[in-house]
C-alpha positions in Angstrom: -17.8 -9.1 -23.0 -14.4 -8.2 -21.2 -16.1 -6.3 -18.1 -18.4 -9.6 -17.4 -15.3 -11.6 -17.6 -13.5 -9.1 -15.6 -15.7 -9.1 -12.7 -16.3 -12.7 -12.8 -12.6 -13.5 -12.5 -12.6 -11.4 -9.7 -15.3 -12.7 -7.8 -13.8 -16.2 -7.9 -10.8 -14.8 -7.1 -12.4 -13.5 -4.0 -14.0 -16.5 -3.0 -10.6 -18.4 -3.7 -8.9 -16.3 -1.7 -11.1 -16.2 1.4 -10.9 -20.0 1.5 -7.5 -20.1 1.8 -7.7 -17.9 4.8 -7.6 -18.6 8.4 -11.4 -17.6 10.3 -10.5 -15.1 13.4 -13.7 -16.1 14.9 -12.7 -16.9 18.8 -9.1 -15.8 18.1 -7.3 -13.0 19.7 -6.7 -10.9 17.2 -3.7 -8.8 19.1 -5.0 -5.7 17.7 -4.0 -3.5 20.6 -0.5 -5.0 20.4 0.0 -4.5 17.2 -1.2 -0.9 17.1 1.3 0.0 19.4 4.4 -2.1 17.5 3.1 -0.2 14.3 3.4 3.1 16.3 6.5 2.3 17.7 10.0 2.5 16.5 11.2 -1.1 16.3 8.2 -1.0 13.0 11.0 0.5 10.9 13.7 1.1 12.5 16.4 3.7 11.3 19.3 1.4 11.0 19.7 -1.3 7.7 22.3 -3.0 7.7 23.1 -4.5 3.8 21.8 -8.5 3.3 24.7 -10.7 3.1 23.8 -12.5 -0.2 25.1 -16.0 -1.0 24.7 -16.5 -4.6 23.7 -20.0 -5.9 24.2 -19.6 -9.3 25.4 -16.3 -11.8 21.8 -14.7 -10.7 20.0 -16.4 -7.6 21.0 -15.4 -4.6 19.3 -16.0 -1.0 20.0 -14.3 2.5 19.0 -14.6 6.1 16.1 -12.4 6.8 17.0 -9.3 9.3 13.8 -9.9 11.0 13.7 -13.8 12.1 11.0 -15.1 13.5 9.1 -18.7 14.4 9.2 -20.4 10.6 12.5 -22.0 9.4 10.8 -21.4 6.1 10.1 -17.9 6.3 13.9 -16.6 7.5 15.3 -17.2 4.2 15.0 -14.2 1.9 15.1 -15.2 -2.2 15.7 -13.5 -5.0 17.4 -12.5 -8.1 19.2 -10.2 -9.6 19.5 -9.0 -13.6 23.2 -7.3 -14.4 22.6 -5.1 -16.9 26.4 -5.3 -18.4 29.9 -6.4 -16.7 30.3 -2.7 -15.5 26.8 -3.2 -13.6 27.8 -1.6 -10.3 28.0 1.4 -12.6 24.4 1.6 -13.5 21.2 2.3 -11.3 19.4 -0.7 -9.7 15.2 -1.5 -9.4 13.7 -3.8 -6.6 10.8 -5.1 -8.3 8.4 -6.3 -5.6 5.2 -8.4 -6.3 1.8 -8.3 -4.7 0.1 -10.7 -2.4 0.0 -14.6 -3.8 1.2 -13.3 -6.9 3.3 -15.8 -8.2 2.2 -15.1 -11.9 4.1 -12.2 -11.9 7.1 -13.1 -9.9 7.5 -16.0 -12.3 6.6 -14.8 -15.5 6.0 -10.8 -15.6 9.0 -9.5 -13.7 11.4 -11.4 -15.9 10.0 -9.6 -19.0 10.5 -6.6 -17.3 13.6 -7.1 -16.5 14.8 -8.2 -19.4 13.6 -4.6 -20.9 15.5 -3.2 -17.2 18.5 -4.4 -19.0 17.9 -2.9 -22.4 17.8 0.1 -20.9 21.0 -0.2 -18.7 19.3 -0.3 -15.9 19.8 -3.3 -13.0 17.0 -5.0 -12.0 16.2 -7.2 -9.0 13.1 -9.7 -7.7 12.2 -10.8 -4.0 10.6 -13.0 -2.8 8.1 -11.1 0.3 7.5 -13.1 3.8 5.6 -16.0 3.7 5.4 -16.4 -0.2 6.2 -19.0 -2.3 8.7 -21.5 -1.1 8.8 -18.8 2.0 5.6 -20.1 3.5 5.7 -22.7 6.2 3.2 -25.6 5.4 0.9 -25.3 8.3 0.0 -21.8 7.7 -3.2 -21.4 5.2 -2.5 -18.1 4.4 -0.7 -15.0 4.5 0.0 -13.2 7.8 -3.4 -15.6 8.8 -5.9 -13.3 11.4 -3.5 -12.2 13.9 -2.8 -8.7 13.2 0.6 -8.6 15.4 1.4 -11.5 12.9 0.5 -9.4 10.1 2.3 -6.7 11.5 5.6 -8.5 12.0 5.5 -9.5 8.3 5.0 -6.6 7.4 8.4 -5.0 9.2 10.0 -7.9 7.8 9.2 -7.6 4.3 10.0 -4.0 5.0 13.3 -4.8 6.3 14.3 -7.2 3.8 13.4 -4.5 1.0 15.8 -2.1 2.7 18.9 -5.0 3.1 18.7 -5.6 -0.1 18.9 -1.9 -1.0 22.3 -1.7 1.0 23.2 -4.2 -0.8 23.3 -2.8 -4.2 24.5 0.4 -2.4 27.4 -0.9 -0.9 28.4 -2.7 -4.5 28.3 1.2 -5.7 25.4 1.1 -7.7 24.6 5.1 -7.6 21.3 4.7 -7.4 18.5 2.1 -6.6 14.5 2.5 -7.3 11.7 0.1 -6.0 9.1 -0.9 -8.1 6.4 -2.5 -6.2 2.4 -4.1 -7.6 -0.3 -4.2 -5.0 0.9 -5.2 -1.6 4.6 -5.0 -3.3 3.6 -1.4 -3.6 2.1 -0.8 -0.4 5.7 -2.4 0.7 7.5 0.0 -1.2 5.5 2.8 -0.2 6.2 2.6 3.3 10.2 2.5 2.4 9.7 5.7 1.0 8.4 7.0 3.9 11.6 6.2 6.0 14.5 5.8 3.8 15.9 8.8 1.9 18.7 6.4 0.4 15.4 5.5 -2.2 15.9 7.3 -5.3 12.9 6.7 -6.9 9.6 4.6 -6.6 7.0 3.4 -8.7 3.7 2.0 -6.8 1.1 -0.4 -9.4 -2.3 -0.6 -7.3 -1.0 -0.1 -3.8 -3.2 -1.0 -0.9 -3.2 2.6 0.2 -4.9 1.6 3.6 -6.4 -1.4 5.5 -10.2 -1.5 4.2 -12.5 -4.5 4.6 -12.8 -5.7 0.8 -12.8 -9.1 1.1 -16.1 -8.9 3.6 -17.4 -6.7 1.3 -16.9 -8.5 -2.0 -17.8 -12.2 -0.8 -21.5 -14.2 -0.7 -21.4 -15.6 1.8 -23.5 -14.3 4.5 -21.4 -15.6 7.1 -18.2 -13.6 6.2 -20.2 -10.3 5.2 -22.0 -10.4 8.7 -18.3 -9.6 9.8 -18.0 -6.3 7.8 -18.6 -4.1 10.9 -16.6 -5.8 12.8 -13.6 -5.6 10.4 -14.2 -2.1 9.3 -14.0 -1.0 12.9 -10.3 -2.5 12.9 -9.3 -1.6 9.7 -9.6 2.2 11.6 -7.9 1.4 14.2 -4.8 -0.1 12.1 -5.3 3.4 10.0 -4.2 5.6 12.7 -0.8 3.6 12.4 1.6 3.6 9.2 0.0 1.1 7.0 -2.0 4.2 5.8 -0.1 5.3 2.9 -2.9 8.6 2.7 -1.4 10.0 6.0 2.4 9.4 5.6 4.7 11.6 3.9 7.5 10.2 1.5 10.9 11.6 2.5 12.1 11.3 -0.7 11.4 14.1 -3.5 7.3 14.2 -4.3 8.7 14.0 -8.1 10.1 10.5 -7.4 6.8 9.2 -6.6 4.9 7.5 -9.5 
């Protein structure tokens, strides 16, 4: 009884999904542009400077993004942070980062697990990604939308905003700070640990270990499979860059990788 349900939630969840999103039929995708920028060292650059946070109350905090861009919406970084004690900066910190339109656990999960963060004396911290949530501008449909220099750019934003916020708790002396990242959250935090050794630890829940065509291969309607060559063929090409977790190397210790 539960697989039937299982796969029936997901299938709806597919079909939700794909019409929320954008059609790139006609488009220019920009996938030659964005190859490059992936390639390139302005993707992730070596310098993080730490977010300036402005708290607005004991907990929520916001901050300009690093990486501003066309949205007045999406330049505002949110979160909030979960002291474990008064002597917090004293105690380890985890970024807990959630996957894409996952508002479910950003609401309601994280909190639990922070809560149990606490317990254990550890700091823990939520953030809201680029274009999520109250991040998203009203006259996009969806995330990133079929522009892959789009989707790129997000990307290096989320990835810079991950990595501010890390300075952050750094620079208040916390001696160490951990992501903890679900689906594209963990894809996030994946690439961080690829490029910053200041990570201590991270902990990837279902990453999206590469670009693969799932949601032409999952949906009925004849339409949006009839595109699955099409999209596989750029899924490899966006492969060769480093969204593809299988070919990158963390440069933190292997035994810090869950």
């Amino acid at each position: 009884m539960i697989a039937p349900l299982a796969k029936l939630i997901e299938w709806a969840s597919v079909q939700i999904m794909f019409r929320q999103m954008p059609h790139p039929e006609g488009q220019n995708l920009r996938l030659d542009e964005a190859i490059q920028f992936l390639k390139g060292p302005d993707f992730i650059p070596g310098e993080s400077r730490p977010a300036q946070l402005v708290f607005d109350n004991a907990s929520r905090f916001h901050f300009p993004t690093p990486r501003p861009g066309a949205f007045a919406e999406n330049n505002v970084v949110y979160g909030q942070i979960y002291r474990c004690s008064e002597r917090w900066q004293e105690r380890p910190a985890i970024i807990l980062l959630h996957g894409r339109n996952d508002s479910f656990s950003y609401q309601f999960k994280f909190p639990m697990v922070a809560r149990r963060c606490k317990q254990a004396e550890f700091n823990a911290a939520t953030l809201v990604l680029p274009y999520h949530f109250q991040r998203r501008p009203k006259q996009m449909r969806g995330w990133g939308g079929p522009n892959h220099m789009q989707i790129a750019e997000a990307t290096a934003q989320g990835i810079a905003e991950i990595r501010a916020l890390m300075g952050w708790l750094l620079k208040e002396s916390c001696p160490a700070v951990a992501l903890w990242g679900i689906s594209m959250g963990a894809w996030y935090a994946g690439m961080v640990a690829c490029r910053d050794a200041r990570l201590a630890a991270v902990v990837l829940g279902a990453p999206c270990a590469r670009m693969n065509p799932w949601l032409e291969q999952r949906a009925v309607r004849p339409r949006v499979r009839a595109r699955l060559p099409m999209v596989r063929e750029l899924c490899e090409g966006l492969n060769l860059t480093a969204l593809n977790l299988l070919t990158a190397q963390p440069v933190i210790p292997a035994k810090n990788v869950y």
